[in-house]
C-alpha positions as protocol buffer text, in pm:
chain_id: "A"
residue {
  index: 1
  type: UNK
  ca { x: -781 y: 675 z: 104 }
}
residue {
  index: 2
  type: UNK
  ca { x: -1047 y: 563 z: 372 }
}
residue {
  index: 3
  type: UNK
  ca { x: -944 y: 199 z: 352 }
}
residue {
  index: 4
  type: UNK
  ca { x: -1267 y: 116 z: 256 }
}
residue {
  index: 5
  type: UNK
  ca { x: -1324 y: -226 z: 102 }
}
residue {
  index: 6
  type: UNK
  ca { x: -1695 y: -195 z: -14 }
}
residue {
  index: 7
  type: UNK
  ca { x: -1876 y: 65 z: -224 }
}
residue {
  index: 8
  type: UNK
  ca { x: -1964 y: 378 z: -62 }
}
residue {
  index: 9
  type: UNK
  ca { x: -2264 y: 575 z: -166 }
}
residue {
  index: 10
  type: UNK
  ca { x: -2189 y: 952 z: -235 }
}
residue {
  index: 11
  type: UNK
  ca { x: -2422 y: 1208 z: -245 }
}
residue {
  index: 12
  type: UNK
  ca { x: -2406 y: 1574 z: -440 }
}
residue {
  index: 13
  type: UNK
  ca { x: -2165 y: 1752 z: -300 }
}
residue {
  index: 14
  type: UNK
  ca { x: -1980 y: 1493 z: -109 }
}
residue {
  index: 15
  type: UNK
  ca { x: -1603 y: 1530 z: -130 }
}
residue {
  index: 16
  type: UNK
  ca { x: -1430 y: 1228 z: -376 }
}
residue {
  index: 17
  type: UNK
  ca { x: -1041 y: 1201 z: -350 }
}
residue {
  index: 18
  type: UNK
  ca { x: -804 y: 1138 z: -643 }
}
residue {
  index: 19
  type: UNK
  ca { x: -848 y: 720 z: -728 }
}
residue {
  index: 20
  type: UNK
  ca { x: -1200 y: 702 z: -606 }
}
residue {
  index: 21
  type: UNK
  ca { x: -1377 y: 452 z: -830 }
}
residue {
  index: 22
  type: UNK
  ca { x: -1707 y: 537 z: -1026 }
}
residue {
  index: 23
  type: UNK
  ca { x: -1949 y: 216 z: -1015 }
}
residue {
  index: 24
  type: UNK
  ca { x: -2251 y: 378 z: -1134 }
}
residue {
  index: 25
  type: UNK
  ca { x: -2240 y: 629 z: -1405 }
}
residue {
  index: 26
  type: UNK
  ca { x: -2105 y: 954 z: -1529 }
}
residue {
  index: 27
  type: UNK
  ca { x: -2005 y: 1253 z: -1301 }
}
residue {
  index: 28
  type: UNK
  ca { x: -1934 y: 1568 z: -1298 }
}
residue {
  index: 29
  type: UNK
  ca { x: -1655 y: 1661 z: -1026 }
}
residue {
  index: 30
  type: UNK
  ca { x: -1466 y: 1974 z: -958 }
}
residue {
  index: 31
  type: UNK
  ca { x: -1179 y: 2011 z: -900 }
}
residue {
  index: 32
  type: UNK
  ca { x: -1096 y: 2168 z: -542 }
}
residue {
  index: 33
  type: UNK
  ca { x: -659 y: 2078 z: -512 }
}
residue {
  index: 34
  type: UNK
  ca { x: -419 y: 1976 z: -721 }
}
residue {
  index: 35
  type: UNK
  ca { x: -53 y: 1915 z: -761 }
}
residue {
  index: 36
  type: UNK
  ca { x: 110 y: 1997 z: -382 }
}
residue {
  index: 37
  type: UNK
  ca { x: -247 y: 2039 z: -233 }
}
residue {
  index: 38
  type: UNK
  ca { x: -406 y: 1728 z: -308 }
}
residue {
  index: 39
  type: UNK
  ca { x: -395 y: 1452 z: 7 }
}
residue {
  index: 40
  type: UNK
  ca { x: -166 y: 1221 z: -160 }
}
residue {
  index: 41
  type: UNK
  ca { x: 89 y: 1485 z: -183 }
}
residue {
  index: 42
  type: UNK
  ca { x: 116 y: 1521 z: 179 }
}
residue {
  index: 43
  type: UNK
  ca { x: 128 y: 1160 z: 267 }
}
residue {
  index: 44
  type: UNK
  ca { x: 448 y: 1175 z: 11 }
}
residue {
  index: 45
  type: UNK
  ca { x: 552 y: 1421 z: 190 }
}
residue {
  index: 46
  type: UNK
  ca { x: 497 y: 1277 z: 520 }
}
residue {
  index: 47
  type: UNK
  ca { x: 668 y: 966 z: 406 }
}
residue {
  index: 48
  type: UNK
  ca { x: 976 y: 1168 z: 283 }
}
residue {
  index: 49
  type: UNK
  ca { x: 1027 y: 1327 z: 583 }
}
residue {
  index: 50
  type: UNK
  ca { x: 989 y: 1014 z: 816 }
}
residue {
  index: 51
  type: UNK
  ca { x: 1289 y: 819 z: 591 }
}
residue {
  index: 52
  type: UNK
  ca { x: 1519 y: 1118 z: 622 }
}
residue {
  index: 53
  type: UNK
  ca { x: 1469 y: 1178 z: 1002 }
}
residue {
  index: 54
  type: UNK
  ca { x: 1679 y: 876 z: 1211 }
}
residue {
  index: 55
  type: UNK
  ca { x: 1548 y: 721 z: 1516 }
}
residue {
  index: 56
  type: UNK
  ca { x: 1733 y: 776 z: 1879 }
}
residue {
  index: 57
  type: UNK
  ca { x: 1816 y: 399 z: 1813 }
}
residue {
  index: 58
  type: UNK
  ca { x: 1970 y: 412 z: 1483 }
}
residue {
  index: 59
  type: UNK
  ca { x: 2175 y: 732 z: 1607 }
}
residue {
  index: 60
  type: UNK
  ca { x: 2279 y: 498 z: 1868 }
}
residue {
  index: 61
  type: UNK
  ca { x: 2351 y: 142 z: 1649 }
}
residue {
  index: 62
  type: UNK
  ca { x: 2522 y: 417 z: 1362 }
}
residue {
  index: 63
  type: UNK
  ca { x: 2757 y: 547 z: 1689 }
}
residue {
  index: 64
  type: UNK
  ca { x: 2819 y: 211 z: 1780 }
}
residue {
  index: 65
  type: UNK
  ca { x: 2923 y: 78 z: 1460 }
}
residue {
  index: 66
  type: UNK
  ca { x: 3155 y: 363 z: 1423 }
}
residue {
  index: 67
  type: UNK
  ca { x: 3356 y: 235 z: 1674 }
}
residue {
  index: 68
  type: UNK
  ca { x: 3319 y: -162 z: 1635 }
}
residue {
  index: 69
  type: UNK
  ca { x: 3568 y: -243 z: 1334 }
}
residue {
  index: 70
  type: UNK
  ca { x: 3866 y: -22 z: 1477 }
}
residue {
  index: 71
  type: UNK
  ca { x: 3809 y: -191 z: 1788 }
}
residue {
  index: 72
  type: UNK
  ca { x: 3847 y: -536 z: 1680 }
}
residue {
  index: 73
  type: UNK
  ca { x: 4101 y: -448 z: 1468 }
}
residue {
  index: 74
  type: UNK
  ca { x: 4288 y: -306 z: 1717 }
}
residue {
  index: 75
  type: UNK
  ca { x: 4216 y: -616 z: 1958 }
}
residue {
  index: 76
  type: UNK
  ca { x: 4357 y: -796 z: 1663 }
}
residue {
  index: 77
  type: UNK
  ca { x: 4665 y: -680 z: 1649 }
}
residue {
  index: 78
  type: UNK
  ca { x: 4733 y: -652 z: 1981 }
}
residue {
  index: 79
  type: UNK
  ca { x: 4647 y: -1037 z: 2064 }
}
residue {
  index: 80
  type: UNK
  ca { x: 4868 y: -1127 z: 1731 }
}
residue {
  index: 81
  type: UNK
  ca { x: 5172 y: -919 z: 1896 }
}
residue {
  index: 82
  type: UNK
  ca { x: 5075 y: -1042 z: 2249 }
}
residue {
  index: 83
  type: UNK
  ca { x: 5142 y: -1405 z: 2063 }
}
residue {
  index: 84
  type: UNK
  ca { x: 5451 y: -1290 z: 1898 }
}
residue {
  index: 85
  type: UNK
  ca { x: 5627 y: -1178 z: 2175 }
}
residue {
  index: 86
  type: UNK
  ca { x: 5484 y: -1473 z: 2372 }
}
residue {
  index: 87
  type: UNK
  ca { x: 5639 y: -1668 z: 2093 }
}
residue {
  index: 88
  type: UNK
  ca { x: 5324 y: -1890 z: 2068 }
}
residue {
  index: 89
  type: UNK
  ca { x: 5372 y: -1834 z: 1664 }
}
residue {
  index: 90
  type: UNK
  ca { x: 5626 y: -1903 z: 1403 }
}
residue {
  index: 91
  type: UNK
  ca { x: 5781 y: -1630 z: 1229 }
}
């Protein structure tokens, strides 16, 4: 949770989280949060929350994109009818 790489010493009554590893010998821990109150339940929630939430700049690439294939589509058919009439293709 800390990010720390090397063994950290913990004294009686220092708080452990969930996944800390035990390098010297047997402990006895209670147990303060569990389930929805324990830390790695709010980072899951944090994460949830930032993947359902959309940037300014996706709201603006999703608007854009909305409008890009009818556009060329429409450009499309107008430069094959522009030919037609120009009779620039063959029937």
């Amino acid at each position: 949770m800390t990010g720390e790489s090397a063994p950290v010493d913990i004294k009686p009554g220092d708080m452990v989280h969930a996944g800390t590893l035990n390098m010297d010998g047997p402990l006895v821990i209670e147990v303060t949060a569990a389930g929805e109150d324990t830390a790695i339940a709010d980072i899951a929630r944090m994460m949830d929350e930032a993947a359902q939430s959309k940037s300014r700049y996706v709201r603006i690439a999703d608007r854009a994109a909305r409008y890009y294939a009818p556009a060329v589509h429409t450009l499309a058919l107008l430069s094959f009818t522009g030919w037609m009439i120009a009779g620039r293709v063959a029937p």
